[in-house]
Each structure stands twice: as structure tokens, then as C-alpha cells.
N, CA, C and O of each residue as an XYZ file, in Angstrom:
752
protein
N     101.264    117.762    180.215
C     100.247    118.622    179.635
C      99.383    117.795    178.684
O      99.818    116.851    178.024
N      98.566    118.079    178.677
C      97.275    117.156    177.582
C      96.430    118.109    177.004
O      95.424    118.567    177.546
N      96.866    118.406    175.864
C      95.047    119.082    174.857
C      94.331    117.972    173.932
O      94.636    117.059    173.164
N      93.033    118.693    174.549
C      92.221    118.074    173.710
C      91.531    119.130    172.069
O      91.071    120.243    171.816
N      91.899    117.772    171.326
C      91.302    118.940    169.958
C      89.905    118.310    169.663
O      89.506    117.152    169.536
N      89.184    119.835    169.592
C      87.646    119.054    169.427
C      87.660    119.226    168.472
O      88.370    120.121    168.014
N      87.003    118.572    167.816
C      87.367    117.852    166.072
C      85.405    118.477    165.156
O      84.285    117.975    165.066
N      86.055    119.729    164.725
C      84.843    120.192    164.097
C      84.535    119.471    162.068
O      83.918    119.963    161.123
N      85.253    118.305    162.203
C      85.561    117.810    160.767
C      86.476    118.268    159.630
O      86.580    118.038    158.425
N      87.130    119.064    160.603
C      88.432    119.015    159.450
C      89.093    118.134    158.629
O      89.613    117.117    159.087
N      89.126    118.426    157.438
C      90.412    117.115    156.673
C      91.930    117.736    157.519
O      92.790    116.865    157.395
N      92.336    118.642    158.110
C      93.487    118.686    158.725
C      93.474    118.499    160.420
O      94.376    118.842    161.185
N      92.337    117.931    160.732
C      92.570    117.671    162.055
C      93.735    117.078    162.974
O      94.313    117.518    163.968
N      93.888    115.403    161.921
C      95.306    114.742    162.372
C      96.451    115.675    162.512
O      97.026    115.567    163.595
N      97.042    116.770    161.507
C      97.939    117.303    161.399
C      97.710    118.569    162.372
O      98.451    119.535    162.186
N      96.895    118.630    163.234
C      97.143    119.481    164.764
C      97.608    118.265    166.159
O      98.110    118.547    167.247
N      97.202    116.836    165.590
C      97.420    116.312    166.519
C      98.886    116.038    166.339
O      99.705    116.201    167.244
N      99.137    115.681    165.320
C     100.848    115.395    165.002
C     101.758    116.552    164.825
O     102.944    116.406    164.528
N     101.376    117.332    164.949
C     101.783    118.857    165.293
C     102.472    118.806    166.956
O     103.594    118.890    167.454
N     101.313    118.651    167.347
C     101.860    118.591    168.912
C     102.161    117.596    169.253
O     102.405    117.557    170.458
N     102.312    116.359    168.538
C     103.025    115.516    169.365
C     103.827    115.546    168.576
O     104.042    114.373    168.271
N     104.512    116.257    167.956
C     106.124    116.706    167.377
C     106.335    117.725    168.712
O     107.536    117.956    168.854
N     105.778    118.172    169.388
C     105.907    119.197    170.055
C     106.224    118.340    171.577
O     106.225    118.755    172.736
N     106.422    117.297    171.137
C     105.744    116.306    172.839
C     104.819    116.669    173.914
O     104.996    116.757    175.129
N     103.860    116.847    173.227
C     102.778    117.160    173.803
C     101.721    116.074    173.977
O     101.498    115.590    172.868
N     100.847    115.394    175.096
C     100.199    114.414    174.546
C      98.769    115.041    174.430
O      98.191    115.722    175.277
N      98.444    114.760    173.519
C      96.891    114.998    172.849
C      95.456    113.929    172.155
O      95.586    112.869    171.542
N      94.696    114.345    172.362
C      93.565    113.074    171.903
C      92.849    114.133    171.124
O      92.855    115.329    171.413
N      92.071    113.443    169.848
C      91.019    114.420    169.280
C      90.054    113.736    169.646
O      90.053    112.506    169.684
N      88.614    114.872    170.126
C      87.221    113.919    170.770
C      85.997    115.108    169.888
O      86.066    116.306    169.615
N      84.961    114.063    169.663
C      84.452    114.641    169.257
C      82.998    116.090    169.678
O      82.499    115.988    170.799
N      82.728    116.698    169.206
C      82.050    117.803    169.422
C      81.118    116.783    170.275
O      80.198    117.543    170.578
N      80.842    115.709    170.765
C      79.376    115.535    171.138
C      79.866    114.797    172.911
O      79.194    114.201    173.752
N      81.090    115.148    172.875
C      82.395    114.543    174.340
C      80.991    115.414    175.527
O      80.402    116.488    175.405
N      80.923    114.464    176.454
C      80.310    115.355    178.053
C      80.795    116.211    178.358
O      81.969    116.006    178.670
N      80.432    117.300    178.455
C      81.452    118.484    179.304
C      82.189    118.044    180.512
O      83.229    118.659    180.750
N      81.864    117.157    181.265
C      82.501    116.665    182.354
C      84.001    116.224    181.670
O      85.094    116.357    182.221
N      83.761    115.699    180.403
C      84.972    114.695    180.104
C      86.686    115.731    179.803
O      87.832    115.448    179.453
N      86.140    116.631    180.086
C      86.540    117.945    179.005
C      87.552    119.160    180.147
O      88.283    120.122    179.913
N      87.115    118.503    181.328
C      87.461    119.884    182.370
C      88.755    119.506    183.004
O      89.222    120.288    183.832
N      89.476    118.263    182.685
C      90.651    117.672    183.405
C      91.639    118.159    182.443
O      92.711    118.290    183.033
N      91.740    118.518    181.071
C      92.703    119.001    180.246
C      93.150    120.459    180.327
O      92.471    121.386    180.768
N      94.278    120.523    179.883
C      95.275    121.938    180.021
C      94.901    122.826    179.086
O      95.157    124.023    179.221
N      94.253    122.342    178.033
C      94.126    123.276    176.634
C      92.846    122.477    176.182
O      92.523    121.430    176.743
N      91.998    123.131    174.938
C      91.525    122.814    174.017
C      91.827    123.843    172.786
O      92.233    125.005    172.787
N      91.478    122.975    171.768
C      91.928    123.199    170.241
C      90.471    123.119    169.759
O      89.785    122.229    170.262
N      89.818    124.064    168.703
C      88.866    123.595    168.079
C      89.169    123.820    166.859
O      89.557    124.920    166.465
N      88.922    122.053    165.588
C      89.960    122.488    164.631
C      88.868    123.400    163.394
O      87.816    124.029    163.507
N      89.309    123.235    162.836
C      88.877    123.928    161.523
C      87.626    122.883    161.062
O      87.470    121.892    161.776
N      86.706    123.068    159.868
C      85.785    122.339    159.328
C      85.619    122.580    158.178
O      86.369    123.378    157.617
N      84.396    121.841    157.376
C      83.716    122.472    156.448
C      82.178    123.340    157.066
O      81.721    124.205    156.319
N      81.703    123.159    157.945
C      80.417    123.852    158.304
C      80.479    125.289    158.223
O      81.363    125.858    158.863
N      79.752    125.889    157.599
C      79.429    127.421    157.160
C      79.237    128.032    158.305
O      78.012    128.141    158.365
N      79.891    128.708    159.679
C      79.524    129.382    160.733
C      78.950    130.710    160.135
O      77.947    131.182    160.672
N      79.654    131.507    158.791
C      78.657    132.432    158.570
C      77.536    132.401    157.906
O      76.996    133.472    157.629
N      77.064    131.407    157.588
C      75.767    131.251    156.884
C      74.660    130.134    158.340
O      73.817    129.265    158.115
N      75.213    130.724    159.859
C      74.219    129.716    160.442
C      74.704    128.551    160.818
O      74.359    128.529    162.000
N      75.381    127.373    160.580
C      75.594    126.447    160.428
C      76.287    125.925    161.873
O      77.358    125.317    161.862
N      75.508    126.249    163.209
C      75.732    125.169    164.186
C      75.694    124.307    164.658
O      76.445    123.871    165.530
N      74.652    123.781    164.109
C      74.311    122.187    164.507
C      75.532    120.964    164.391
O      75.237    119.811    164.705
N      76.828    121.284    163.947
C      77.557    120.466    163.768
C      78.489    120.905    165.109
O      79.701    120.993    164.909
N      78.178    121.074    165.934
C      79.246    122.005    167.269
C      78.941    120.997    168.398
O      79.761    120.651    169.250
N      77.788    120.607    168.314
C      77.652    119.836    169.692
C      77.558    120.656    170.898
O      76.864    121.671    170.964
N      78.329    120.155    171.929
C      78.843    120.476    173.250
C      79.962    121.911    172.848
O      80.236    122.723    173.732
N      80.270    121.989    172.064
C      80.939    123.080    172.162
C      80.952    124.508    172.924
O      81.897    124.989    173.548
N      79.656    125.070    172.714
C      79.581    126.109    173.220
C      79.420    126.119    174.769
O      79.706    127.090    175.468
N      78.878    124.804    175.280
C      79.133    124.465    176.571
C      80.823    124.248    176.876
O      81.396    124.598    177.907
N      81.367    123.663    175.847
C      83.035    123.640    176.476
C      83.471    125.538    176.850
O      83.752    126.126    177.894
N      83.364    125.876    175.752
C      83.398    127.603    176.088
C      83.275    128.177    177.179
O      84.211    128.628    177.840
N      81.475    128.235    177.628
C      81.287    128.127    178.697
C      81.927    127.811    180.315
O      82.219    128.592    181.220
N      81.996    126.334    180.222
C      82.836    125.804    181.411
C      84.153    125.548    181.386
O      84.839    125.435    182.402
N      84.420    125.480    180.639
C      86.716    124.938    180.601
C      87.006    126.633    180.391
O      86.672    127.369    179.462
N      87.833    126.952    181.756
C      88.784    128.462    182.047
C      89.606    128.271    181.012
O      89.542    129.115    180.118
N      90.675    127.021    180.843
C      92.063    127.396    180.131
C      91.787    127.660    179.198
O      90.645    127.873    178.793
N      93.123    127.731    178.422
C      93.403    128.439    177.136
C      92.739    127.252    176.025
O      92.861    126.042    176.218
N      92.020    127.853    174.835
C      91.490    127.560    174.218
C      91.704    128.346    173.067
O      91.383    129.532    172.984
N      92.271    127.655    172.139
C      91.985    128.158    170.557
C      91.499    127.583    169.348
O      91.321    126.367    169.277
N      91.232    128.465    168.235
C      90.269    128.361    167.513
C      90.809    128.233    165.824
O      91.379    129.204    165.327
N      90.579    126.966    165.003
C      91.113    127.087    164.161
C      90.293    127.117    162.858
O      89.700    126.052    162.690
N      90.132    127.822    162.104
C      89.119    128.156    160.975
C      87.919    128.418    161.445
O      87.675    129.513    161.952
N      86.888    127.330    161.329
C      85.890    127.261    161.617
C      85.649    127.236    163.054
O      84.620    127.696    163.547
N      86.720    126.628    163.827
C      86.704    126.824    165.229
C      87.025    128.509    165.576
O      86.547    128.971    166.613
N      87.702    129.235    164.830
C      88.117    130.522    165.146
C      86.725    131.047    165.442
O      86.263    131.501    166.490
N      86.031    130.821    163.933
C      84.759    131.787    163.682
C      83.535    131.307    164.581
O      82.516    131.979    164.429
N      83.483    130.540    165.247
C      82.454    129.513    166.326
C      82.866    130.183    167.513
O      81.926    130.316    168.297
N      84.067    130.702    167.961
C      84.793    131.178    168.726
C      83.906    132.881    169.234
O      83.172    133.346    170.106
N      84.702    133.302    167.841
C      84.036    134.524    167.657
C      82.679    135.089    167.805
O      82.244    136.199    168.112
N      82.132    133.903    167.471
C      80.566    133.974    167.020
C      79.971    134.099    168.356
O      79.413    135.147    168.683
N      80.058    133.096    169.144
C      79.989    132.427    170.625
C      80.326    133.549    171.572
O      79.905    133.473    172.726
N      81.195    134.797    171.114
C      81.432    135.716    172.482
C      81.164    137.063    171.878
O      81.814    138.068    172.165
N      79.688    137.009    170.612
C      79.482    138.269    170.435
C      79.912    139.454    169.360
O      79.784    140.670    169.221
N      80.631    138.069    168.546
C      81.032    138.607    167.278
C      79.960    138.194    166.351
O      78.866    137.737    166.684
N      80.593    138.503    164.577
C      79.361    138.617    163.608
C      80.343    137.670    162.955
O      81.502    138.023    162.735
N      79.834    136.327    162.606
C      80.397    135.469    161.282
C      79.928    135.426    160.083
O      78.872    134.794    160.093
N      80.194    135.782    159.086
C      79.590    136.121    157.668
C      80.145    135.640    156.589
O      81.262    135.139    156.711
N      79.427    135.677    155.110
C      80.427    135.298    154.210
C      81.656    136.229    153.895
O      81.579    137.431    153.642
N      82.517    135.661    153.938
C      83.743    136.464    153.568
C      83.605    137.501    152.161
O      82.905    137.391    151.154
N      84.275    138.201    152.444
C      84.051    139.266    150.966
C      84.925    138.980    149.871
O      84.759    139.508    148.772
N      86.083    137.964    150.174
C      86.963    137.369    149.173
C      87.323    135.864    149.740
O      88.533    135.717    149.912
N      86.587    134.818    150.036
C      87.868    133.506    150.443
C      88.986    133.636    150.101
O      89.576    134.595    149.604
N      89.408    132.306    150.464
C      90.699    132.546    150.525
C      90.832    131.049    150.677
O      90.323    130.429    151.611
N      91.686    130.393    149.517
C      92.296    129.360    149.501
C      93.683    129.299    148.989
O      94.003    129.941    147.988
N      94.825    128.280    149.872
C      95.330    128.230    149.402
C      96.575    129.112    149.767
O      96.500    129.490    150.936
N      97.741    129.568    149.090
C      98.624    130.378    150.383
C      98.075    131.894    149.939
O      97.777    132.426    148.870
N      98.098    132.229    151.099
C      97.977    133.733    151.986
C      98.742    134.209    152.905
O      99.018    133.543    153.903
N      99.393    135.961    152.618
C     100.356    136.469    153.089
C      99.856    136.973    154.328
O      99.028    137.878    154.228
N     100.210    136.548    155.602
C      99.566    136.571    156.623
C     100.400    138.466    157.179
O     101.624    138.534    157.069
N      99.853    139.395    157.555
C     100.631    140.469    158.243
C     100.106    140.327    159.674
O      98.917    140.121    159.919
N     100.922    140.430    160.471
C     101.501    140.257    161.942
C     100.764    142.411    162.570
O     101.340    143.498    162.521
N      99.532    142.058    162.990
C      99.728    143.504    163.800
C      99.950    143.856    164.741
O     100.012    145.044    165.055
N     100.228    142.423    165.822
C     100.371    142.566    167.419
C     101.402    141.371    167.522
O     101.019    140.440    166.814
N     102.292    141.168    168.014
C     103.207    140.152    167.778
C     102.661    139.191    168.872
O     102.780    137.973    168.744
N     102.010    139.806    170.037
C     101.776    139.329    171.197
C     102.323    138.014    171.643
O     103.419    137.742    171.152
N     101.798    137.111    172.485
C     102.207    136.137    172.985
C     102.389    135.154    171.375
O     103.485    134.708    171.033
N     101.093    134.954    170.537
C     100.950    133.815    169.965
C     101.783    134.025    168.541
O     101.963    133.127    167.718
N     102.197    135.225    168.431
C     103.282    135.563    167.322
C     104.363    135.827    167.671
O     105.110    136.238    166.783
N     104.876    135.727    168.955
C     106.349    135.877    169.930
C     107.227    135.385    168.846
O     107.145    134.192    168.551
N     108.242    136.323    168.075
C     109.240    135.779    167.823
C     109.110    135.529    166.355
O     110.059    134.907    165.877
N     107.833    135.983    165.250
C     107.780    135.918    164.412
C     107.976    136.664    163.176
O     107.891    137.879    163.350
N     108.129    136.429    162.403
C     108.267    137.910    161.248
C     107.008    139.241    161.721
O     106.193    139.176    162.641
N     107.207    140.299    160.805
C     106.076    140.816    160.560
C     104.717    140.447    159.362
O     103.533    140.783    159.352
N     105.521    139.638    158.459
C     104.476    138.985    157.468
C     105.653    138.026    157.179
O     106.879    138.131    157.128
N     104.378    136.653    156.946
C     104.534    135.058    156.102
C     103.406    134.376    155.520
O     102.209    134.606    155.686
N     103.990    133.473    154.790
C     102.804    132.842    154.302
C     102.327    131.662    154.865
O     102.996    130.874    155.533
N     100.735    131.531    154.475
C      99.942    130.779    155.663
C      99.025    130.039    154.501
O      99.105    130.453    153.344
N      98.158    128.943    154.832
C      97.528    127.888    154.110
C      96.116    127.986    154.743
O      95.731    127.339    155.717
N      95.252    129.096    153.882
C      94.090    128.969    154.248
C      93.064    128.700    153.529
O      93.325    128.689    152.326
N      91.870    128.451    153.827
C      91.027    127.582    153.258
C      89.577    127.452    153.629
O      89.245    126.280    153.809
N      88.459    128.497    153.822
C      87.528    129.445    154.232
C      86.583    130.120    153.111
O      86.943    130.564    152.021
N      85.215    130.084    153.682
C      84.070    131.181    152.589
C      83.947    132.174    153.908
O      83.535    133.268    153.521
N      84.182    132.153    155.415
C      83.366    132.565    155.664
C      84.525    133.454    156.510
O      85.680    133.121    156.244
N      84.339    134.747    157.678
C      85.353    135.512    158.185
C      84.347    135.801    159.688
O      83.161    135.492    159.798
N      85.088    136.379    160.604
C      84.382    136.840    161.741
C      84.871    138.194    161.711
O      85.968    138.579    161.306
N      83.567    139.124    162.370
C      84.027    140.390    162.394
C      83.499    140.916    163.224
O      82.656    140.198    163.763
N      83.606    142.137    163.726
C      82.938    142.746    164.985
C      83.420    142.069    166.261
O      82.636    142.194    167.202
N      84.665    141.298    166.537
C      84.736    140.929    167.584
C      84.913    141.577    169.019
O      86.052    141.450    169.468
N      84.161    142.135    169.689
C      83.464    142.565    171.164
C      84.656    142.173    172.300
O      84.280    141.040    172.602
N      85.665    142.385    172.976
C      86.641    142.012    173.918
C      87.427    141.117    173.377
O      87.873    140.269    174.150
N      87.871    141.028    171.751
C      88.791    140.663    171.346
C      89.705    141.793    170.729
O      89.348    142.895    170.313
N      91.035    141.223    170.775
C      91.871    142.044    169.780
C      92.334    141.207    168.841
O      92.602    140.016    169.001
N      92.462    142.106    167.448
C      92.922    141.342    166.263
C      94.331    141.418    166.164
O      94.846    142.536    166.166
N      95.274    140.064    166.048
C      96.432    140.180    166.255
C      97.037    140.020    164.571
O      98.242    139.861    164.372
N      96.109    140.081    163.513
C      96.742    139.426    162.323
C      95.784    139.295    161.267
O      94.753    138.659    161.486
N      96.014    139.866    160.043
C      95.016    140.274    158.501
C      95.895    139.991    157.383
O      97.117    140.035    157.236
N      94.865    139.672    156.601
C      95.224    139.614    155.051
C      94.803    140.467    154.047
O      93.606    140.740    154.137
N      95.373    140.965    153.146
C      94.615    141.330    152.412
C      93.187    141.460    151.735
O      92.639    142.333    151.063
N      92.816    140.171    152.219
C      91.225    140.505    151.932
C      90.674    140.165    153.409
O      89.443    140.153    153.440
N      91.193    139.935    154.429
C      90.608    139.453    155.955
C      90.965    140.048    156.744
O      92.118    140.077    157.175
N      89.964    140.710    157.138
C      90.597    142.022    158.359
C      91.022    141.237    159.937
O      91.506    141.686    160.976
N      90.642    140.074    159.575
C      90.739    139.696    161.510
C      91.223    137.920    161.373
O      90.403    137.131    161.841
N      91.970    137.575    161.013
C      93.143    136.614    160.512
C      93.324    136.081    161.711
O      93.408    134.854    161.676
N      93.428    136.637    162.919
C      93.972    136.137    163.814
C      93.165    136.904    165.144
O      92.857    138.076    164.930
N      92.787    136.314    166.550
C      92.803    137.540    167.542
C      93.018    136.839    169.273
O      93.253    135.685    169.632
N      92.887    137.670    169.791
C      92.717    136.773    171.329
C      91.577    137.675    171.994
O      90.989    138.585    171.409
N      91.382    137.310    173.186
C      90.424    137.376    174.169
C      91.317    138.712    174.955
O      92.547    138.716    175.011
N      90.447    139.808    175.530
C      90.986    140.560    176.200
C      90.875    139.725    177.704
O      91.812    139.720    178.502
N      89.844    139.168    177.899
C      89.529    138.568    179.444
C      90.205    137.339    179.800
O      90.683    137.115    180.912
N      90.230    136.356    178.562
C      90.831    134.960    178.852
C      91.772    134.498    177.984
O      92.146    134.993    176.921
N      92.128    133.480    178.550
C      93.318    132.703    176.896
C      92.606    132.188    176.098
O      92.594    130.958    176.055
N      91.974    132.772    175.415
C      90.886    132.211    174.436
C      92.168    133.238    173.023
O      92.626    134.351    173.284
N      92.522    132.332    171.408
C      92.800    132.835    170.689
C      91.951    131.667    169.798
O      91.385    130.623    170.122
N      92.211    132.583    168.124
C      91.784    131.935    167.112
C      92.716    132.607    165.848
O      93.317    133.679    165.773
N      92.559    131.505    164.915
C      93.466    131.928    163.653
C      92.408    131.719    162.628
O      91.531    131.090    163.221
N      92.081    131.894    161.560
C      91.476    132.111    160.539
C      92.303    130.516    160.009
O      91.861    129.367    159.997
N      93.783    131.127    159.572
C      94.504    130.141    158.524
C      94.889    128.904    159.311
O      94.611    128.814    160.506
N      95.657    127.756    158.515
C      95.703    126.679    159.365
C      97.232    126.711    159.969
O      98.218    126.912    159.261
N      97.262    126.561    160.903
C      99.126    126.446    160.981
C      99.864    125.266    160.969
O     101.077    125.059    160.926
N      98.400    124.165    161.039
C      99.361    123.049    161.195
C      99.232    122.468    159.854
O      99.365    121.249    159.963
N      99.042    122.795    158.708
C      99.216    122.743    157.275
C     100.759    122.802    157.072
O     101.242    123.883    157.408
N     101.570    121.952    156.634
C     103.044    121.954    156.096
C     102.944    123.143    155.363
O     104.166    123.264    155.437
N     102.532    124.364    154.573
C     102.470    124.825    153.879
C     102.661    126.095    154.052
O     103.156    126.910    153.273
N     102.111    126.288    155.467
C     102.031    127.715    156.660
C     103.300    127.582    157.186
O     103.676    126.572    157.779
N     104.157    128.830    156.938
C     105.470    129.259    157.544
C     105.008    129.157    158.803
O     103.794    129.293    158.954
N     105.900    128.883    160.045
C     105.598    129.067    160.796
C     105.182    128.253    161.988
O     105.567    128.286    163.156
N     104.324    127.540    161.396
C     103.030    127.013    161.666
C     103.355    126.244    163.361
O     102.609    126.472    164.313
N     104.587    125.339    163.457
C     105.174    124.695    164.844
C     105.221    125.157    165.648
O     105.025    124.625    166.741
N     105.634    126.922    165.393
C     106.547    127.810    166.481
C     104.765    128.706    167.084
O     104.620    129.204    168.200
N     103.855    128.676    166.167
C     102.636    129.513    166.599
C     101.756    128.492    167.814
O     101.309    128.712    168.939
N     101.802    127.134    166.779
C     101.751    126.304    168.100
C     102.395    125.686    169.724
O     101.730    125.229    170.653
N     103.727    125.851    169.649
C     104.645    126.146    170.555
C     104.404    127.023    171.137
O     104.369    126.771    172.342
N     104.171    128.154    170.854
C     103.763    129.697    171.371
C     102.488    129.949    171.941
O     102.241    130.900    172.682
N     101.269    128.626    171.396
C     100.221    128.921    172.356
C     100.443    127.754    173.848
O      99.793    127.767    174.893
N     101.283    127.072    173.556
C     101.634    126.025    174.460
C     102.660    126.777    176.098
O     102.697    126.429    177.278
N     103.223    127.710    175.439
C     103.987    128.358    176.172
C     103.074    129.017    177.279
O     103.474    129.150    178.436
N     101.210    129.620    176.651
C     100.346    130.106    177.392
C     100.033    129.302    177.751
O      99.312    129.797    178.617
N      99.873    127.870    177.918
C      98.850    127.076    178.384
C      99.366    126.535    180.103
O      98.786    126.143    181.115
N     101.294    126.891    179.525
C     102.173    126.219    181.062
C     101.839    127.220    181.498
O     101.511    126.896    182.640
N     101.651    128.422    181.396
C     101.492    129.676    182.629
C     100.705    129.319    183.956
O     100.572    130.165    184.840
């Protein structure tokens, strides 16, 4: 299996790649500006988290992305800023958040579904965000915080998910087994 993480400038990017290759998974991070051609031979993509403001506008740092969307079927998820690019991209609204959120956050579990298989109903998570997605259109929200109504969701049509918080942050309970758990969708 091989994912590729498209690397939206996260300072935690490495720690999705060493995530999964704790997971023995082999993975490369490439950047947002990779050919779509280069992109269609992998099992998964990851888009990690950033600093770019998706609710204040801020695409120009995406590249090829919304073309990966577009053309790569498999499972694809979305991490921070990749969540909300995600969201944004299939018809949702990305905005400033009404409270950020840095730092740990008590994550509540509303759908255990595939990508929470096996998890509490609430833990704590390491997030780090101005901005939230909302209105998401053929998504369901699998997971909120107290101040973030949509923490987490998937795709009703495809394996498309996204998380708000980071999981591959040492800091996020959890965080191995959520990634394991989208890996589990990707062998299907």
C-alpha cells in the first residue's frame, strides 16, 4: 500500500508520515504542485493540515489539489486545513471559526463509523485552527467539540474523510488507531 501526503505546509506533516510508517505503511510527502498524473498510482491520499486561512479565501497555496479531488477515486482524507479545502471543494462553507481552538480539545464521537471503529465516545485531541467548515452538502459529521460543530466527517458518495484536529500529534488520544482505521478503508 502507498499514500501519498500532500503537504499543505504543516509544521506536523513529518509526524503523518512517521505515523504510518509506524503503521508499516510506505508513504512519500509531495508537494501541492505534484502532476496529477503522478498522483493516480497510489492507494490513499492525505492532505495535511497548514497555516493557509481556507476560511478567509486562501487557495492559492493548494496547487493541484483540487484537481487531485477531482481525478484520484480512493480514499482520501483531510487534515485541518486539508479537512476544510476538502469541505470547501465539495460545496461546503469554510469560515472563521467562532472560537479556535488550540491546543487539547475534548473531541465527542457522534458516529463511531468506520474511522472511529473501536473508539471511546469522547477523548482528547491536539488542535490548532482559526478557521471551521460548515454546511457540508453529502457529508456526514462524525465528531464536535464544544465550540466546533463538524470536528470530523466523511463523504456520503466516496472515501473521502476529514478531521479538523491533528491525530498524528503525540498529544491526540488515539491518534494511531484513527489512522489505522482509515487504512483499514483504503485495503477494501
Amino acid at each position: 500500500m502507498k499514500v501519498l501526503i500532500v503537504d499543505f505546509g504543516s509544521q506536523w506533516t513529518h509526524r503523518i508520515h512517521r505515523t504510518l510508517k509506524y503503521l508499516d505503511v510506505e508513504s512519500q510527502i509531495i508537494p501541492v504542485t505534484t502532476p496529477v498524473k503522478n498522483i493516480l498510482s497510489a492507494d490513499a491520499l492525505i492532505f495535511s493540515g497548514g497555516a493557509i486561512r481556507i476560511g478567509l479565501g486562501d487557495t492559492k497555496q493548494t496547487g493541484n489539489s483540487r484537481k487531485f479531488l477531482e481525478k484520484f477515486q480512493g480514499p482520501i482524507m483531510g487534515i485541518c486545513a486539508g479537512q476544510q479545502f476538502i469541505g470547501l471543494h465539495f460545496g461546503g462553507k469554510a469560515q472563521p471559526a467562532k472560537g479556535p481552538e488550540y491546543g487539547k480539545v475534548e473531541l465527542i464521537i457522534d458516529d463511531h463509523d468506520e474511522l472511529f471503529e473501536g473508539l471511546p465516545d469522547k477523548f482528547s485531541v491536539w488542535a490548532s485552527h482559526n478557521d471551521e467548515v460548515v454546511d457540508t452538502p453529502g457529508f456526514k459529521v462524525l465528531a464536535h467539540s464544544k465550540d466546533v460543530t463538524n470536528h470530523a466527517f466523511k463523504s456520503l458518495s466516496r472515501p473521502v474523510y476529514g478531521c479538523l484536529f491533528h491525530p498524528e500529534v503525540e498529544y491526540s488520544e488515539h491518534g494511531s488507531e484513527i489512522y489505522a482505521n482509515f487504512l483499514k478503508i483504503v485495503k477494501k
